[in-house]
N, C-alpha and C positions, 0 to 999 in steps of 0.2 A: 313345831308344826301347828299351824289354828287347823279350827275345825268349826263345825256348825255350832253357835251356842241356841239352845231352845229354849225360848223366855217362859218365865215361869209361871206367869197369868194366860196368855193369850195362844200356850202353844206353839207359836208357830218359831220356825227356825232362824237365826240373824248372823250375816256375816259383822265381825267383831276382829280389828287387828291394830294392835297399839302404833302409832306414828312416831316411825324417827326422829330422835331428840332435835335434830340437825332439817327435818324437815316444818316442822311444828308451827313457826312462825308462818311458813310458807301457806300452810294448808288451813294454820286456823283452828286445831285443836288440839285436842292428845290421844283421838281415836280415830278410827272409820268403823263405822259403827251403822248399818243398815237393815230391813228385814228382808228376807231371801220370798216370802209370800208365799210359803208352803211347811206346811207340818209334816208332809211325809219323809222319814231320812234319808231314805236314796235321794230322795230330787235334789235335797237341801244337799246333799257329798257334792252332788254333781254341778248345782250352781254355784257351788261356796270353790269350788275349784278357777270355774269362770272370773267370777269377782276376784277371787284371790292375783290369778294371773292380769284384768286387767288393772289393779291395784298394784302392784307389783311393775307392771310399765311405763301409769303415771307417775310412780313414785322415783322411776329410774329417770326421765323425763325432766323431771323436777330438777331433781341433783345435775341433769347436762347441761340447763340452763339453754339462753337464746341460742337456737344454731340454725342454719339454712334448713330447708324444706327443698329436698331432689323432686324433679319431674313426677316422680313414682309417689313419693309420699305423698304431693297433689292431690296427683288422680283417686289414690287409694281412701284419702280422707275424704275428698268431695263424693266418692260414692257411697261411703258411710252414712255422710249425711243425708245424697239421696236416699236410701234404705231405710233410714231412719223416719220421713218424710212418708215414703210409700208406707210402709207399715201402719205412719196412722190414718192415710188415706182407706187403708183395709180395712180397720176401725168402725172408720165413719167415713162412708164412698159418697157422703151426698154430703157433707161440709164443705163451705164457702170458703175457694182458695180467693186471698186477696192478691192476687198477680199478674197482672195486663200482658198477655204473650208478647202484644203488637209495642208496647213499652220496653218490656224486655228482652226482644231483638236488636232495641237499639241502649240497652242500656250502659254503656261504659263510653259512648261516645264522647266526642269531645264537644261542653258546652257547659255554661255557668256553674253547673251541680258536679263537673268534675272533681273526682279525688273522693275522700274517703265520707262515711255519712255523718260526720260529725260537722263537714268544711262549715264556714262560717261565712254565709248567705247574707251580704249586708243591703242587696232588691230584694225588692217582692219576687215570688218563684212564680212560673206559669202554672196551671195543673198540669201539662206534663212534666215539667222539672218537677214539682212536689210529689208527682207519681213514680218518678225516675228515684227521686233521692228517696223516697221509702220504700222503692224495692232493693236498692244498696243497702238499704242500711237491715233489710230482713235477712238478707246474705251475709252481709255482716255479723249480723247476729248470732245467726247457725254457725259460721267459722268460731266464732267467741267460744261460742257453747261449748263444741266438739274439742276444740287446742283446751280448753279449759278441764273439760272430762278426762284427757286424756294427758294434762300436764304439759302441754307441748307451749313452750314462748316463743313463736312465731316473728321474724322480722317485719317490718311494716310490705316491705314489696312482696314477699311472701303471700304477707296476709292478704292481700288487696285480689295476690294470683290465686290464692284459692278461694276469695268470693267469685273471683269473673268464675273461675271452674264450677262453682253452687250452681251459678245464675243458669248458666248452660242445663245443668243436671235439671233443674227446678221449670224452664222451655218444655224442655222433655218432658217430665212429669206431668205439666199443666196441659200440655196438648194429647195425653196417653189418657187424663183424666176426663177430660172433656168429649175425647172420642167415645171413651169406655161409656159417660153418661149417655151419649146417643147411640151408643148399640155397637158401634164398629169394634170389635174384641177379640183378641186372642187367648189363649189360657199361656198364664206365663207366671214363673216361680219369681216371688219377692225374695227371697234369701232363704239361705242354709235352715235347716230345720222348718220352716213355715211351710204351712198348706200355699197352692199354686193358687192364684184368685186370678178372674178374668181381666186384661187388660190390652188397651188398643196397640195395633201397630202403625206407630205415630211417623210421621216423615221426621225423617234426620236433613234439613237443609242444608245444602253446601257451603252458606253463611255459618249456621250455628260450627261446622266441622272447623272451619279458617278461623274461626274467636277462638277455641280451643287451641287448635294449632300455634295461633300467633301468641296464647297466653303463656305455653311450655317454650315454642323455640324462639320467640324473639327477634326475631329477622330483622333487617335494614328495611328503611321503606321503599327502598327501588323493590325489593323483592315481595314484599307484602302486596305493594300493588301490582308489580308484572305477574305474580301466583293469581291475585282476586281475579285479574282479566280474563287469564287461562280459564280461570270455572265457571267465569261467567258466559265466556266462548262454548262453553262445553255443555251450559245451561240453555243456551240459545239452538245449539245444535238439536238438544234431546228433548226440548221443549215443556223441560221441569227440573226442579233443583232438588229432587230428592234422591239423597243416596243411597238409600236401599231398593230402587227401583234400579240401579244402575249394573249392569249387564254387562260381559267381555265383550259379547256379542255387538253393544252399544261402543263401544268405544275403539273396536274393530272398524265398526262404521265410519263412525268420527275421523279417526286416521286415513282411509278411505277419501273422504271427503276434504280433507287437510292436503292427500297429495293432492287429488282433483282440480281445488284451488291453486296447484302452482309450487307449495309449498315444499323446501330442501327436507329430505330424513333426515340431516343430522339436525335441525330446526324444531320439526315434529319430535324427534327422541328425545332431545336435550331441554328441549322448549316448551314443549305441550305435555306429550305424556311422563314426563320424567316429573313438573309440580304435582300431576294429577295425583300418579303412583304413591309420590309421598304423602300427598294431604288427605288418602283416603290410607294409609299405611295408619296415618296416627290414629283414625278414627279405630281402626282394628286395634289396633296395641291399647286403645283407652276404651275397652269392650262396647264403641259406641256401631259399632259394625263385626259382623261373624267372619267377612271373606274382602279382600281386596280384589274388584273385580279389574283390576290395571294390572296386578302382579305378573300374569304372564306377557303384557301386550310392549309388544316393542318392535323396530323396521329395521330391516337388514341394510347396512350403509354398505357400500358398495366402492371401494375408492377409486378413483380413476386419476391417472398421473397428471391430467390436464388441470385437475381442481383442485391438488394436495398442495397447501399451504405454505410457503418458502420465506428463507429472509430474504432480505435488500442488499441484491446484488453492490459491488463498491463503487459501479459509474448510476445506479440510483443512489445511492447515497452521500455520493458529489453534488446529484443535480439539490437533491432536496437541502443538504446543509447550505451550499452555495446559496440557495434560493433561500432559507431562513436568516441569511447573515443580510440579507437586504429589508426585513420583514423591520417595522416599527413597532407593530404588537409582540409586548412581551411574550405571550406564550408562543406566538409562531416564531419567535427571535430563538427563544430558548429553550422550550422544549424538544424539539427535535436535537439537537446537540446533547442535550442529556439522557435521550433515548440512546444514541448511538456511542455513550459511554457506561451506559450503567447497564442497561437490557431494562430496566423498567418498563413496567405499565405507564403507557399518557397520561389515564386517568391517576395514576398513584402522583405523578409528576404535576400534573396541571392542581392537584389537594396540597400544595405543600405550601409550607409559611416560613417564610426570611428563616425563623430562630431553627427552621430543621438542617439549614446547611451551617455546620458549625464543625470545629476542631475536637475529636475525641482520640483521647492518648496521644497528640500531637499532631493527629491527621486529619488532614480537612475532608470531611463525611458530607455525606445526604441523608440521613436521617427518614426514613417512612414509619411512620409513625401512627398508630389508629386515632390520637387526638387532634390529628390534621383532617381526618375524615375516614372513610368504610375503605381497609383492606381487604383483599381476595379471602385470605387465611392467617392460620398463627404465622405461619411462615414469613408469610409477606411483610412484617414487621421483622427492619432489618435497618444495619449501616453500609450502606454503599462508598468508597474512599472514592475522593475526584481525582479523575483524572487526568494528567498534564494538558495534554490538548485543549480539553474543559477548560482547564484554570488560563490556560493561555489564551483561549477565544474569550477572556473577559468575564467567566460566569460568576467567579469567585466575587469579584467588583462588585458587579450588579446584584448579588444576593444581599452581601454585605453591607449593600448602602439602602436597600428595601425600607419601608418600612415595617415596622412588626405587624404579625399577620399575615394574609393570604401573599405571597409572593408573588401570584399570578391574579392581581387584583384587578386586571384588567376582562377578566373570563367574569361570566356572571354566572351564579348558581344555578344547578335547574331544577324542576318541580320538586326535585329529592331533597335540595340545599346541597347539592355537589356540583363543585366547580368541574371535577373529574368528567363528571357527564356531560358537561357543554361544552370540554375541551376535546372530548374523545372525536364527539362531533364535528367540530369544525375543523379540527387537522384533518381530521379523515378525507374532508370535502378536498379541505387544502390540498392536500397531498396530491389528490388525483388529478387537480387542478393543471399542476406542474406537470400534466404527461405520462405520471407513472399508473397506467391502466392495466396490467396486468391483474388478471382475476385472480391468480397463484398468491399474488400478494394483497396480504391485508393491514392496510394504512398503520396501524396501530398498533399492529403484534409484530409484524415483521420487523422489526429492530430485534425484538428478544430471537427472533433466528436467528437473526444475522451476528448478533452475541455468542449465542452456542458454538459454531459456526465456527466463526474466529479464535474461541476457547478450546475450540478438539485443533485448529490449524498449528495453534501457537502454543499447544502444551500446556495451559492451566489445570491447576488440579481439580479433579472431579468436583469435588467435597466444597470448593469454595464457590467453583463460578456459579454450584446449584444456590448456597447462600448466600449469594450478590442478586442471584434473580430470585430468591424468593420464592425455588421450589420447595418442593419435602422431601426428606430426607431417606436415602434409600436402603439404610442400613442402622443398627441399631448403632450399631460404633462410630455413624455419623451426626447422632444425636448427644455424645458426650463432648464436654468442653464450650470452648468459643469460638470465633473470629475474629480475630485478633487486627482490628484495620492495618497495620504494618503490613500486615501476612495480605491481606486483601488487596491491599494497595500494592506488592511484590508483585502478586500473581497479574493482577487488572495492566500491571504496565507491559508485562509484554505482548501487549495489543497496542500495536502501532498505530500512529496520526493517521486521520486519513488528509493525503494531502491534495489540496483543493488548486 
């Protein structure tokens, strides 16, 4: 067991603990060897315990070598660093921060200085790109410093998400600072052990909470921007974008004013307050908020037989296949027909590329795939086997003779880069084109009723037709094994042709 060694000139107390043979090259010496900055022995037990333990972590660190960094680790570390940051703001409260708030609202954006602060700039920079990449590269810095203190070797995307995480921390800070220097303050504790010193209560913007956000969960860009608009909706409403100003009371209103407008509750629940609820959940779970003021708010749906959702009936689904066997556009040709074999999503249909329809264990599949484009869930990543009628209407051919790539090359991407989106669309229009106006039916999904539908008529087994459509799975015993396309293929034939 070490202990405090006390130097024998100067008194005072020094953490002292020989380096693992096996770490020694890593670290660069043969000791750790520091002074603890105090002569009296208790203090020195009590810090030499400190250093020990956090010597004792990087050193464990060290030996695991590179490994991911979880959500948690992130956050946990970027607020270290902030702590660390405030402390010497407490120091010295009238030291010159070098870091432009109005620069670093937008700092990770996309533009020449993108990527990390080293990139290699071969224009001349603007002053704000020069102001941009030297605030990357101060956050950069402090990640260096901290993974370094604490033996952590960090992956590059890692690394990059726990600067954007600094940058946020460091907004914060510089705007708490800047209040505090003109007076606006509260009394609030910097960390564990420290005296409480005065500092502002700075707005949290509904921007800084969505960079956060988008840095831990990653989303697709359909949902990055449909979340951005919702708060921006909700910003426009309340007439400011700061979250801790934001109120049940306020967002009571909000929904209030959302039916007012017209608007369906399952829209408002699923659409409005369901991004809010979350994007202010994460600010609480990442102590950047005390209370979710969305957690209780939500609207009573109400169903009524007249609006509840149904498949396509078999004489809509004459009219509509009939009418795609006339169609010259590939996806109005052929998507609908794979709709009404598979129970597929449009959009999963309309993303798909020649090489996803192909022969596995002898069966010729549909492949959905997430490098064809954005799935629902894990789920939805699946082999669907074709089905005769399919192979007999020709689909088999026309896949087969494709070129590689988008098979539905004739859909154009939309602002997402999803062909999915622009097909979801225009069947949909289609659809209704041909007559079929019922409100109960919706363009797009109704084939997946009409799939279940015909799976409870015709006896298929639970367990598969849910993994042909790409639900989850509703029992644990449903998650062991495979699906065997033979087996897939078994059960999907005894759903009869429809005959036209």
């Amino acid at each position: 067991m070490t202990r405090p060694w006390k130097h024998p000139d100067s008194g005072y107390y020094w953490f002292r603990k020989r380096v693992p043979d096996e770490l020694r090259n890593l670290i660069g010496k043969r000791e750790e060897r520091f002074s603890l900055g105090t002569r009296d022995p208790t203090e020195a037990k009590r810090l030499h315990a400190i250093k020990l333990a956090e010597v004792e972590e990087r050193w464990s660190n060290l030996r695991a070598g590179q490994r991911p960094l979880s959500p948690d680790d992130i956050a946990r570390e970027a607020a270290a660093i902030a702590d660390q940051v405030r402390r010497q703001l407490e120091a010295d409260p009238y030291q010159q921060l070098r870091w432009d708030v109005e620069i670093g609202a937008g700092l990770w954006g996309t533009d020449k200085t993108d990527g990390d602060y080293y990139t290699d700039i071969t224009q001349p920079l603007s002053p704000v790109d020069g102001k941009r990449l030297a605030q990357r590269a101060t956050c950069y810095a402090l990640v260096d410093d901290r993974l370094a203190a604490r033996g952590l070797a960090a992956q590059d995307d890692d690394r990059q998400r726990l600067a954007r995480a600094v940058s946020l921390e460091l907004q914060r800070i510089v705007h708490e600072h800047q209040a505090y220097l003109l007076g606006r303050t509260e009394v609030r504790p910097i960390g564990s052990g420290l005296s409480a010193i005065r500092l502002p209560t700075a707005p949290l913007t509904f921007s800084a909470i969505i960079e956060g956000w988008l840095v831990e969960k990653k989303p697709n860009q359909k949902t990055e921007y449909t979340w951005r608009k919702v708060m921006t909706q909700l910003s426009d409403f309340l007439e400011h974008d700061d979250a801790r100003r934001v109120s049940p009371d306020d967002l009571v209103s909000w929904k209030a004013d959302l039916l007012a407008k017209g608007l369906k509750a399952k829209t408002i629940r699923d659409s409005k307050l369901a991004p809010v609820r979350a994007i202010f959940q994460w600010a609480v779970d990442n102590r950047k908020l005390d209370a979710n003021p969305a957690a209780r708010i939500n609207i009573d749906l109400k169903s009524r037989s007249s609006e509840k959702r149904r498949g396509y009936s078999d004489e809509e689904a004459k009219i509509i296949l009939r009418a795609a066997r006339r169609e010259k556009e590939s996806h109005k040709r052929w998507v609908p027909w794979v709709c009404a074999y598979t129970g597929a999503r449009i959009s999963e249909i309309c993303q798909l590329r020649s090489e996803d329809v192909k022969k596995i264990d002898g069966t010729w599949c549909i492949a959905f795939a997430a490098e064809a484009g954005s799935l629902k869930n894990v789920n939805s990543e699946r082999a669907v086997p074709v089905h005769s009628a399919l192979a007999d209407e020709g689909f088999l051919k026309f896949a087969t003779t494709a070129r590689k790539g988008p098979l539905f090359a004739d859909l154009a991407p939309d602002r997402f880069g999803s062909r999915g989106g622009t097909g979801t669309k225009i069947l949909s229009r289609w659809i209704r084109s041909l007559g079929v106006t019922d409100k109960r039916i919706s363009p797009n999904h109704s084939w997946r009723h009409r799939l279940k539908t015909l799976g409870r008529r015709h006896g298929l087994a639970v367990d598969i037709l849910d993994a042909m459509t790409g639900h989850g799975r509703k029992t644990v015993a449903d998650t062991y094994g495979e699906f065997p396309p033979d087996a897939m293929l078994r059960e999907l034939s005894k759903i009869a042709e429809i005959k036209l």
